[in-house]
N, CA and C of each residue as an Amber inpcrd file, in Angstrom:
protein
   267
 -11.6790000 -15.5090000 -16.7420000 -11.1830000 -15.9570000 -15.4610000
 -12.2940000 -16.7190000 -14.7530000 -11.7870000 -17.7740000 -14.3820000
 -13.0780000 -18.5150000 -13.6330000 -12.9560000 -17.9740000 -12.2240000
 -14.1120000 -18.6860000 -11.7050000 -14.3040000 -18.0980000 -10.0100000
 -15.4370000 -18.3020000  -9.7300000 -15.5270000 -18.2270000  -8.1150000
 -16.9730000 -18.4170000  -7.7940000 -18.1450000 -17.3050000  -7.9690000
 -19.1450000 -18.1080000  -8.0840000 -20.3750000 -17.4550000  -8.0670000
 -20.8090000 -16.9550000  -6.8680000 -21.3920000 -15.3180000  -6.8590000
 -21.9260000 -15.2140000  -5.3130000 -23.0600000 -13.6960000  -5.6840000
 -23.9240000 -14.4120000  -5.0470000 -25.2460000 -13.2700000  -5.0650000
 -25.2450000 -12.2000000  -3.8060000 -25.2150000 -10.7510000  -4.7030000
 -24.7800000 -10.1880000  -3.3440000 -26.1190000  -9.2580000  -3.7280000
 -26.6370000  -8.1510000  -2.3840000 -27.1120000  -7.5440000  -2.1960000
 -26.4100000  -6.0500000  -2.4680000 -27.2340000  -5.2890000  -3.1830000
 -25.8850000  -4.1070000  -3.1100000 -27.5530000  -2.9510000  -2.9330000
 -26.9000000  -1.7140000  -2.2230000 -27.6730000  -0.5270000  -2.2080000
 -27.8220000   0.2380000  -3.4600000 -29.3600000   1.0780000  -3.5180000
 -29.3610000   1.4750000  -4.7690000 -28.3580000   2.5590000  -5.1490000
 -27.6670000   3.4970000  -4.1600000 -26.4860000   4.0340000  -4.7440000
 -25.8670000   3.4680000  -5.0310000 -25.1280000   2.3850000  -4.6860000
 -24.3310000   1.4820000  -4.8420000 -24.1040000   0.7410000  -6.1090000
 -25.3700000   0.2200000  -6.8040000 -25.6440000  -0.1800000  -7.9090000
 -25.8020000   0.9430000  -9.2250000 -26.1030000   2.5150000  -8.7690000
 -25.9980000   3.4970000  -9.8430000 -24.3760000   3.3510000 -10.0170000
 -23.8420000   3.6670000  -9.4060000 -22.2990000   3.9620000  -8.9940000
 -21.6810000   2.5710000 -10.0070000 -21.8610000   1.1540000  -9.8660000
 -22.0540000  -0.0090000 -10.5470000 -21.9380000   0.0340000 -12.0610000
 -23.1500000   0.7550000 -12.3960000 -23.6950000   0.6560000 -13.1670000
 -22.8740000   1.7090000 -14.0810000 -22.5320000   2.8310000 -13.9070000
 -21.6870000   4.1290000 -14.1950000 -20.4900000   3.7540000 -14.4900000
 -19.7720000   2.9120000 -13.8390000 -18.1450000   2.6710000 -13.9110000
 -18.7410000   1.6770000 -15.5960000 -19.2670000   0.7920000 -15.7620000
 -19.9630000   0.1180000 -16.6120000 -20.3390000   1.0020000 -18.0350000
 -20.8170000   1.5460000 -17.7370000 -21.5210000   2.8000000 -18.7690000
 -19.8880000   3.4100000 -19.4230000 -19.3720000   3.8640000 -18.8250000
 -18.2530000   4.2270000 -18.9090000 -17.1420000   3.9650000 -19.5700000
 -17.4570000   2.6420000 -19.5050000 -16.5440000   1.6260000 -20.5490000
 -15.7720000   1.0190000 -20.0600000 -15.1500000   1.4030000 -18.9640000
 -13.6940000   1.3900000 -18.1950000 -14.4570000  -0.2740000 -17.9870000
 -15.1160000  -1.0670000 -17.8240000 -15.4660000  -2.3500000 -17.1750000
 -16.8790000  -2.5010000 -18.0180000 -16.4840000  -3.8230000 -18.5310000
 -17.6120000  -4.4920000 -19.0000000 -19.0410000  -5.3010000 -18.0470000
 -18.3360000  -5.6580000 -16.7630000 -19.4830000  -6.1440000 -16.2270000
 -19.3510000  -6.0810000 -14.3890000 -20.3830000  -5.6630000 -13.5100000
 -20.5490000  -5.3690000 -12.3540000 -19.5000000  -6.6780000 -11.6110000
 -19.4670000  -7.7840000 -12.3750000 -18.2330000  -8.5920000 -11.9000000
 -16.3950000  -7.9680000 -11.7730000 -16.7370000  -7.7880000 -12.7810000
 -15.2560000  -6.5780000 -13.0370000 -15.1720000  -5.5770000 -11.8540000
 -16.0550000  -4.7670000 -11.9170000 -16.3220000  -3.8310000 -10.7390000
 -15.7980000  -4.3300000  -9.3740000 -16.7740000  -4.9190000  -9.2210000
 -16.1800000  -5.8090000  -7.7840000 -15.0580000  -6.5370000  -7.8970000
 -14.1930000  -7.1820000  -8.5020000 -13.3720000  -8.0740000  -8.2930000
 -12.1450000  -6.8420000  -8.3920000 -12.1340000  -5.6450000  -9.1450000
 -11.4440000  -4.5420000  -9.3430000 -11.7530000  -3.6000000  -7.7750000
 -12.3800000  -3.3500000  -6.8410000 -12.2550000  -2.9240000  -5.6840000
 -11.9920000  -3.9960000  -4.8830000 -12.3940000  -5.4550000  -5.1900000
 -11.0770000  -5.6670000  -4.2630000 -10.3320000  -6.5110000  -4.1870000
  -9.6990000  -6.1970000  -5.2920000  -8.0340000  -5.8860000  -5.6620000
  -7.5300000  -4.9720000  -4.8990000  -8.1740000  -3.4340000  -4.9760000
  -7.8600000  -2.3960000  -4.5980000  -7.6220000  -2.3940000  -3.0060000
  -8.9820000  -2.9460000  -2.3990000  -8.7670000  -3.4320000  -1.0920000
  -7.3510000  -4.2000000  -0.4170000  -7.3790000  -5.4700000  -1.1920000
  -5.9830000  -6.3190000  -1.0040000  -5.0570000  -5.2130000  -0.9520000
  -4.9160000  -4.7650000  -1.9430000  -3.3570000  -4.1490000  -1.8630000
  -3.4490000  -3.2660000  -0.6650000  -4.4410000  -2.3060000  -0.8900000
  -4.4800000  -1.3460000   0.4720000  -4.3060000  -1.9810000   1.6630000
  -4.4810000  -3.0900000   2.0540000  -4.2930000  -4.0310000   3.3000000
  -2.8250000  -4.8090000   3.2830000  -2.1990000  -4.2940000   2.1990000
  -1.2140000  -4.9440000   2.3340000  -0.0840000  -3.7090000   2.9120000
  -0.9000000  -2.6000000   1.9250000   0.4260000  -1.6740000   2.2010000
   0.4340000  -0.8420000   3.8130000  -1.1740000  -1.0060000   4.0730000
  -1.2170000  -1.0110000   5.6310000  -0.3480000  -1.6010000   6.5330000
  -0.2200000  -3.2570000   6.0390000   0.5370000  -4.2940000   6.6540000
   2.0060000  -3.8080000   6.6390000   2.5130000  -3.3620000   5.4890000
   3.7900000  -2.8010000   5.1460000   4.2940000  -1.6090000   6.1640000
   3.3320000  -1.0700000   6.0790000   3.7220000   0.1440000   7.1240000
   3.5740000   0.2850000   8.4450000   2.6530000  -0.8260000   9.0020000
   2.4190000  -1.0590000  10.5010000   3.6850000  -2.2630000  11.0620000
   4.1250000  -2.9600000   9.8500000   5.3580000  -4.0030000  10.1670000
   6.8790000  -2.4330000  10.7060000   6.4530000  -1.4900000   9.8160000
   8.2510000  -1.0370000   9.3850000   7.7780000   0.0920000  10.6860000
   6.7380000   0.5800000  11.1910000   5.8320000   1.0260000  12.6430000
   6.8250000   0.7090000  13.6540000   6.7670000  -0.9770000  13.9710000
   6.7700000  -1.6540000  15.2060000   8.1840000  -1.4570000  15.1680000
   8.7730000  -1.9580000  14.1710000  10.4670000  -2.0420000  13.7080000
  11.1180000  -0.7400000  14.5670000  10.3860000   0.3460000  13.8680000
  11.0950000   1.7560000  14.3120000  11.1750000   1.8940000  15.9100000
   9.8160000   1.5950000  16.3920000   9.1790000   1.7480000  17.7050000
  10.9790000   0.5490000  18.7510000  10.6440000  -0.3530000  17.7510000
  11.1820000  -1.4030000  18.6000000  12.9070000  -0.8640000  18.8720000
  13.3430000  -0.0130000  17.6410000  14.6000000   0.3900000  17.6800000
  14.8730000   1.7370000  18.6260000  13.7130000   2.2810000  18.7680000
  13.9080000   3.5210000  19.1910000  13.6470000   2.8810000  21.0520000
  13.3580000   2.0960000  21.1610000  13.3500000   1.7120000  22.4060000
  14.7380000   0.7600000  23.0290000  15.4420000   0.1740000  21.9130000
  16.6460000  -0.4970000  21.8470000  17.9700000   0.6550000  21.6800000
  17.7030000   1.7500000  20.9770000  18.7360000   2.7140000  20.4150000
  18.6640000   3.6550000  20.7170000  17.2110000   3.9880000  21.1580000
  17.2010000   5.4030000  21.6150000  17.0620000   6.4660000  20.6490000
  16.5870000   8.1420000  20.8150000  16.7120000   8.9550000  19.4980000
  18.1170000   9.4710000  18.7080000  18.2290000   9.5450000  17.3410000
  18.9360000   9.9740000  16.5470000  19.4230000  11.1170000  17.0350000
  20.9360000  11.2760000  17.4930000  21.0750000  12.6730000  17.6330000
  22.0380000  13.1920000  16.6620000  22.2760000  12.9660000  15.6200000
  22.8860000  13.3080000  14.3300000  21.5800000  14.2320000  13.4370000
  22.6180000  15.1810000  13.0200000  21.5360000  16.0020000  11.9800000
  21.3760000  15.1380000  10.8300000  20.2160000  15.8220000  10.4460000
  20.6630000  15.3070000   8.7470000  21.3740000  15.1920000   7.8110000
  21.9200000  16.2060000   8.0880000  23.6360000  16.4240000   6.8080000
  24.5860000  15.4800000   7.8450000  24.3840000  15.0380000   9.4430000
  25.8050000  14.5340000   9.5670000  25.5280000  13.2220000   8.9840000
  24.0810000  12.4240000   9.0660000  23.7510000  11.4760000   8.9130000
  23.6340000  11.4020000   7.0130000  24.0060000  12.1830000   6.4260000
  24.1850000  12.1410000   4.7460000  25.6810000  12.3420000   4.5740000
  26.5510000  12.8470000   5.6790000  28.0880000  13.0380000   5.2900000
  28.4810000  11.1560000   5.5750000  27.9280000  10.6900000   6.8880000
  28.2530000   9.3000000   6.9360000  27.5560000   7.9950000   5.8150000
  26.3620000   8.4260000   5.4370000  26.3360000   7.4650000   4.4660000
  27.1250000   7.8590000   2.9950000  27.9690000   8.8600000   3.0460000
  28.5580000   9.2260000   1.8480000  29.8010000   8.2880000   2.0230000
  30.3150000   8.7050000   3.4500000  31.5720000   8.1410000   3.4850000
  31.6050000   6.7460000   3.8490000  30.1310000   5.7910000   3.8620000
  30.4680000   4.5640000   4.1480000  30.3840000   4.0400000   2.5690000
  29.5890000   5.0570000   1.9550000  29.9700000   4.1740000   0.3660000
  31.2710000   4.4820000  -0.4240000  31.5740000   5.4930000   0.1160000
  32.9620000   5.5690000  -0.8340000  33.6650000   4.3140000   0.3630000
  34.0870000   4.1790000   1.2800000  34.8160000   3.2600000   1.8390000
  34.3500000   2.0380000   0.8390000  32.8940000   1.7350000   0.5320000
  32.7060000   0.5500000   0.1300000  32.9180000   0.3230000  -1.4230000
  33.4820000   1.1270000  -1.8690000  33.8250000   1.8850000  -3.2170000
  32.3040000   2.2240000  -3.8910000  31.0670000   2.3880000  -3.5890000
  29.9210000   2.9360000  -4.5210000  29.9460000   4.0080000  -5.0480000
  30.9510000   4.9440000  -4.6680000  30.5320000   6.4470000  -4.7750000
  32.4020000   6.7440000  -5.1460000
Protein backbone atom coordinates (compact mmCIF):
# COMPACT_ATOMS: atom_id res chain seq x y z
CA UNK A 1 0.00 0.00 0.00
CA UNK A 2 1.50 3.25 -0.81
CA UNK A 3 1.25 6.35 1.45
CA UNK A 4 2.95 8.99 2.96
CA UNK A 5 6.02 9.10 4.73
CA UNK A 6 6.09 10.64 8.29
CA UNK A 7 8.73 10.67 11.09
CA UNK A 8 7.18 10.45 14.29
CA UNK A 9 8.48 10.64 17.76
CA UNK A 10 7.12 7.87 19.91
CA UNK A 11 7.85 7.26 23.90
CA UNK A 12 10.00 4.53 25.06
CA UNK A 13 6.93 2.59 26.34
CA UNK A 14 5.40 3.27 23.45
CA UNK A 15 7.99 1.86 21.16
CA UNK A 16 8.41 -1.51 23.59
CA UNK A 17 4.63 -1.91 23.17
CA UNK A 18 5.61 -1.28 19.07
CA UNK A 19 7.96 -3.41 19.05
CA UNK A 20 5.92 -6.48 20.94
CA UNK A 21 2.80 -6.36 18.70
CA UNK A 22 5.86 -6.90 15.97
CA UNK A 23 7.63 -9.66 17.84
CA UNK A 24 4.45 -11.27 17.96
CA UNK A 25 3.89 -11.74 14.52
CA UNK A 26 0.46 -10.34 14.41
CA UNK A 27 2.33 -7.20 12.21
CA UNK A 28 5.31 -7.14 10.30
CA UNK A 29 6.30 -3.56 10.65
CA UNK A 30 5.75 -0.47 13.27
CA UNK A 31 3.99 0.97 9.99
CA UNK A 32 1.34 -1.70 10.28
CA UNK A 33 1.04 -0.90 13.92
CA UNK A 34 0.17 2.52 13.44
CA UNK A 35 -1.86 2.55 10.41
CA UNK A 36 -3.83 -0.54 12.36
CA UNK A 37 -4.67 1.89 15.53
CA UNK A 38 -5.81 4.16 13.42
CA UNK A 39 -8.07 2.38 11.69
CA UNK A 40 -9.18 1.48 15.05
CA UNK A 41 -9.44 5.14 15.93
CA UNK A 42 -11.56 5.99 12.63
CA UNK A 43 -14.02 3.56 13.28
CA UNK A 44 -14.28 4.38 17.00
CA UNK A 45 -15.04 8.03 15.85
CA UNK A 46 -17.37 6.94 13.69
CA UNK A 47 -19.36 4.81 15.90
CA UNK A 48 -19.19 7.73 18.42
CA UNK A 49 -20.64 9.80 15.51
CA UNK A 50 -23.33 7.02 15.12
CA UNK A 51 -24.46 7.22 18.47
CA UNK A 52 -24.28 10.94 19.28
CA UNK A 53 -26.38 11.43 15.71
CA UNK A 54 -29.24 8.61 16.99
CA UNK A 55 -28.53 10.87 20.88
CA UNK A 56 -29.88 14.12 19.38
CA UNK A 57 -32.67 12.19 17.25
CA UNK A 58 -34.08 10.64 20.53
CA UNK A 59 -33.54 13.93 22.56
CA UNK A 60 -35.19 15.77 19.62
CA UNK A 61 -38.29 13.29 19.68
CA UNK A 62 -38.71 13.15 23.20
CA UNK A 63 -39.06 16.87 23.18
CA UNK A 64 -41.53 16.72 20.03
CA UNK A 65 -43.46 13.43 21.50
CA UNK A 66 -42.92 13.45 24.78
CA UNK A 67 -42.28 10.03 27.06
CA UNK A 68 -43.43 6.53 25.99
CA UNK A 69 -46.22 5.58 28.07
CA UNK A 70 -46.80 2.08 26.65
CA UNK A 71 -45.15 -0.90 28.38
CA UNK A 72 -43.07 -3.04 26.71
CA UNK A 73 -45.29 -5.92 25.90
CA UNK A 74 -47.96 -3.20 24.77
CA UNK A 75 -45.34 -1.73 22.54
CA UNK A 76 -44.35 -5.63 21.22
CA UNK A 77 -48.27 -6.56 20.98
CA UNK A 78 -48.41 -3.36 18.44
CA UNK A 79 -45.46 -4.04 16.44
CA UNK A 80 -46.84 -7.63 16.14
CA UNK A 81 -50.02 -6.44 14.95
CA UNK A 82 -48.67 -3.84 12.54
CA UNK A 83 -46.78 -6.68 10.77
CA UNK A 84 -49.33 -9.09 10.51
CA UNK A 85 -51.62 -6.15 9.08
CA UNK A 86 -48.62 -5.72 6.73
CA UNK A 87 -48.66 -9.44 6.11
CA UNK A 88 -44.77 -10.12 7.69
CA UNK A 89 -45.82 -12.23 10.37
Amino acid sequence: MAGTRASLSISTPNESWLQAQIDSGEFASRSEVVNDLIRKAREKDREAEYIRTKLLASEKSLEEHGWVKETPNEMLDGFKERARHDGKI
